[in-house]
DRENPA-3360 file (N, C-alpha, C; in nm, 2 decimals, always signed):
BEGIN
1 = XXXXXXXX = +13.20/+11.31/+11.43/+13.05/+11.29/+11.41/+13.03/+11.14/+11.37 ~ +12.95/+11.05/+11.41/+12.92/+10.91/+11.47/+12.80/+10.93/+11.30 ~ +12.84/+10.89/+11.16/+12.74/+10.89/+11.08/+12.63/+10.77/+11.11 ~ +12.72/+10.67/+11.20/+12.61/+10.54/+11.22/+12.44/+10.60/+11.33 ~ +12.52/+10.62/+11.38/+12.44/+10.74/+11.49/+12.35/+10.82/+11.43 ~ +12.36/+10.89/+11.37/+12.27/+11.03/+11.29/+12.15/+10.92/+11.22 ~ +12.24/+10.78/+11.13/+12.16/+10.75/+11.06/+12.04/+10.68/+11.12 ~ +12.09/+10.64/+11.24/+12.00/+10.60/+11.30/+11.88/+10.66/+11.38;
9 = XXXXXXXX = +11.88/+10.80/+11.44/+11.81/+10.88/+11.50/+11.72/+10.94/+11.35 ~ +11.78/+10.95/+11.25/+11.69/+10.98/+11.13/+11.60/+10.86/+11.11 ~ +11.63/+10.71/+11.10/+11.50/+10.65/+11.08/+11.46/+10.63/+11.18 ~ +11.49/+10.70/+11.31/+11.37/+10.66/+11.41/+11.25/+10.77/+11.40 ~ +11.34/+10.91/+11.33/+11.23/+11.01/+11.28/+11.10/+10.96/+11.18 ~ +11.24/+10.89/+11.10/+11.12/+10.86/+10.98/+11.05/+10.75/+11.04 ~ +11.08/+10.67/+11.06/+10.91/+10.59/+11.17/+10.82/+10.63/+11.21 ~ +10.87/+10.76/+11.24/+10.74/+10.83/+11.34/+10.63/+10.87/+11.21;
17 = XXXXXXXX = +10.71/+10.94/+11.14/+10.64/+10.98/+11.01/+10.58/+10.88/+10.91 ~ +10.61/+10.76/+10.92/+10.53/+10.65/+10.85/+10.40/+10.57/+10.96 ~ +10.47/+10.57/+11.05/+10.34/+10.54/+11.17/+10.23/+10.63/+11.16 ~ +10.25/+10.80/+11.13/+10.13/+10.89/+11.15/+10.10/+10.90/+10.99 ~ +10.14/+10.89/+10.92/+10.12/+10.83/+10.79/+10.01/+10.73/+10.82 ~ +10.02/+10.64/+10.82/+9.95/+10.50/+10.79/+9.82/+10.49/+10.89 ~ +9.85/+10.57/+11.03/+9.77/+10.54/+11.10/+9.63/+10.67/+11.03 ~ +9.73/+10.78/+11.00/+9.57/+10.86/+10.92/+9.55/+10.83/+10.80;
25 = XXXXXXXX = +9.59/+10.70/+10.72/+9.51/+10.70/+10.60/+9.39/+10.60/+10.68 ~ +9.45/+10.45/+10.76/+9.31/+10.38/+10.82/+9.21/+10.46/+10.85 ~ +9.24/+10.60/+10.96/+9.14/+10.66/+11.06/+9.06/+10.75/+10.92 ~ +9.08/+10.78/+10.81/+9.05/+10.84/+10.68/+8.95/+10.72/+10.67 ~ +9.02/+10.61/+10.62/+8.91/+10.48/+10.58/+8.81/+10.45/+10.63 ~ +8.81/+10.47/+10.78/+8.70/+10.41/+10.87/+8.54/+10.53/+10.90 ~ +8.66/+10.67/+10.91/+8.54/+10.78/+10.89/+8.49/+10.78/+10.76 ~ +8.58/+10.75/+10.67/+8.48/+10.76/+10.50/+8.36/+10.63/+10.54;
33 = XXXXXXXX = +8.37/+10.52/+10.56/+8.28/+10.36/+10.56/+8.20/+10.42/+10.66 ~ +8.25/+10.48/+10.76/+8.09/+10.51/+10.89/+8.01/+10.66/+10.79 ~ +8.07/+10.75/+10.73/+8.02/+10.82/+10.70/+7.90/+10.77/+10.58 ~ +7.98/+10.69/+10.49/+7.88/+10.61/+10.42/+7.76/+10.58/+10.45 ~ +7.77/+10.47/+10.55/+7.65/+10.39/+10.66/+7.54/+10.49/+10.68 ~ +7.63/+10.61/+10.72/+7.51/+10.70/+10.74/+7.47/+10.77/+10.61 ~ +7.51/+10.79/+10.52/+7.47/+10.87/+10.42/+7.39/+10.80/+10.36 ~ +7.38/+10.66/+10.37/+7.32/+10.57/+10.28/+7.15/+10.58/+10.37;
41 = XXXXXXXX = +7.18/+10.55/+10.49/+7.05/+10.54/+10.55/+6.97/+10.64/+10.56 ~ +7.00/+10.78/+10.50/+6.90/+10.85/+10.47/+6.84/+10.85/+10.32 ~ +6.70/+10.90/+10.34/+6.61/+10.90/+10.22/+6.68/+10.98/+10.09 ~ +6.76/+11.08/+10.16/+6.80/+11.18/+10.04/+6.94/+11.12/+9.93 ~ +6.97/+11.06/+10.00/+7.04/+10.98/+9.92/+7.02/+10.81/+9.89 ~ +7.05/+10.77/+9.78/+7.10/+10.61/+9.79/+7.23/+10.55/+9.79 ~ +7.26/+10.46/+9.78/+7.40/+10.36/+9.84/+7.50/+10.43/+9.70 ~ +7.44/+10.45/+9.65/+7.58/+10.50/+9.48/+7.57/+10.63/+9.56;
49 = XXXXXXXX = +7.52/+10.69/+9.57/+7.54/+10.84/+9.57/+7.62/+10.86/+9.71 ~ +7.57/+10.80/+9.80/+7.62/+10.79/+9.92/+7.75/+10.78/+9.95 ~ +7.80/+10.69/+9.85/+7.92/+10.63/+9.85/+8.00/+10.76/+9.74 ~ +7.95/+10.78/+9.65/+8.01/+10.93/+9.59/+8.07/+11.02/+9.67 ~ +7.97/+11.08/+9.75/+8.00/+11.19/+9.86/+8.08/+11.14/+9.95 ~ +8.07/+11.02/+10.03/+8.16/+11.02/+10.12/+8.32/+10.99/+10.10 ~ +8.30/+10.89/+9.93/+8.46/+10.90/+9.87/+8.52/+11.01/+9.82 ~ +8.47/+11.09/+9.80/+8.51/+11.22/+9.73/+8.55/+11.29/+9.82;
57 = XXXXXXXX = +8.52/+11.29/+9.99/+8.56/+11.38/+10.06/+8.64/+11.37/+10.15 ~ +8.69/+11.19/+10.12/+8.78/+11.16/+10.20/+8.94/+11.12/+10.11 ~ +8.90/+11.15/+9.95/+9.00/+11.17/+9.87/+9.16/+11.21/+9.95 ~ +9.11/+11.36/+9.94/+9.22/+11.45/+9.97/+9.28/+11.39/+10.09 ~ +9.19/+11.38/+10.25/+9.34/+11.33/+10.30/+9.35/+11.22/+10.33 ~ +9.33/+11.09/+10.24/+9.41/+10.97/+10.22/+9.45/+11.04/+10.13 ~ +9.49/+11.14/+10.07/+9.58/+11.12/+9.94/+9.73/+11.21/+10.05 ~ +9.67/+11.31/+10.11/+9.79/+11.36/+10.23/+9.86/+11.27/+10.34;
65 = XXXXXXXX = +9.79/+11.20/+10.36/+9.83/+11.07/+10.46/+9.96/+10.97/+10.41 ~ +9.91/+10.98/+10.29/+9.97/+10.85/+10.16/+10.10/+10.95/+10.14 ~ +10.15/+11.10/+10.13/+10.22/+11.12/+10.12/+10.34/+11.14/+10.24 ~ +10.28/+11.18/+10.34/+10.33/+11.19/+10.44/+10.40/+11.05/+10.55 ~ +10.32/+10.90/+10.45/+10.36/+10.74/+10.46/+10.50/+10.79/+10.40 ~ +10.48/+10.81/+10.26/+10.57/+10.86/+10.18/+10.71/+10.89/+10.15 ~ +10.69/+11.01/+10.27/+10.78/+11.08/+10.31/+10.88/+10.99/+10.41 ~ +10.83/+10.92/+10.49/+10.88/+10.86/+10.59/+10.96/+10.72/+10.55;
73 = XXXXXXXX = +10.88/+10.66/+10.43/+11.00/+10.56/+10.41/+11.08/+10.59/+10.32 ~ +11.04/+10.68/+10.27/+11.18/+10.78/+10.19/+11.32/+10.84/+10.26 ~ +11.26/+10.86/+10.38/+11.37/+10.90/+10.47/+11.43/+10.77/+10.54 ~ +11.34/+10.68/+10.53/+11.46/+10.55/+10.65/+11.54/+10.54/+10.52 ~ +11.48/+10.48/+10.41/+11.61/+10.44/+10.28/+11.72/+10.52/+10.27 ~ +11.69/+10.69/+10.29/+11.80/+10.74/+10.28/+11.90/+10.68/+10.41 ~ +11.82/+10.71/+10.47/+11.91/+10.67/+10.63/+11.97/+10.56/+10.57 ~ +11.91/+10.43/+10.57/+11.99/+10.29/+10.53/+12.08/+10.29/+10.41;
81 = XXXXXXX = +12.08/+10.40/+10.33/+12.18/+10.41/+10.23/+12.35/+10.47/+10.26 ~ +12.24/+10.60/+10.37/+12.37/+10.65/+10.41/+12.46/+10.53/+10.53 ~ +12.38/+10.46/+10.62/+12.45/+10.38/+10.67/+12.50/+10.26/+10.61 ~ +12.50/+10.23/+10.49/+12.60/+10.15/+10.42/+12.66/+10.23/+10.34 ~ +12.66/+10.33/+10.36/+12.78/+10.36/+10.23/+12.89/+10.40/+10.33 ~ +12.86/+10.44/+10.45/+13.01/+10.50/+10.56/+13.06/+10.36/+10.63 ~ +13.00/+10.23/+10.63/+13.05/+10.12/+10.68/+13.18/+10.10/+10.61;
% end
């Protein structure tokens, strides 16, 4: 068994997992700021409150996104650890 090999097909996993990581905390960011825009422009709310609601409900998954980044550079280090320690 080729450990250089393994370790390498693992951080190409873990890339994948930091790429969809990172790309859903932005796409998180961008629907929280458009949802704002709009929350603000109605009467029923103003710009604080607006911004309340729409950060509060985009908490959770930039907080899932952030983990799942997480997960993925946790797994290339392993990978890079295991491929220097079998060199």
């Amino acid at each position: 068994m080729d450990i250089q090999r393994e370790a390498a097909r693992l951080a190409s996993i873990a890339t994948f997992f930091v790429v969809v990581g990172w790309f859903a905390v932005l796409y998180a960011l961008v629907a929280g700021v458009l949802w704002w825009i709009d929350l603000a422009q109605r009467e029923a709310f103003n710009l604080f409150e607006a911004f309340a609601i729409s950060a509060s409900a985009i908490g959770g998954p930039i907080f899932l996104a952030l983990i799942v980044a997480a997960f993925g550079h946790g797994m290339r280090l392993f990978a890079m650890s295991v491929a220097s320690r079998s060199a």
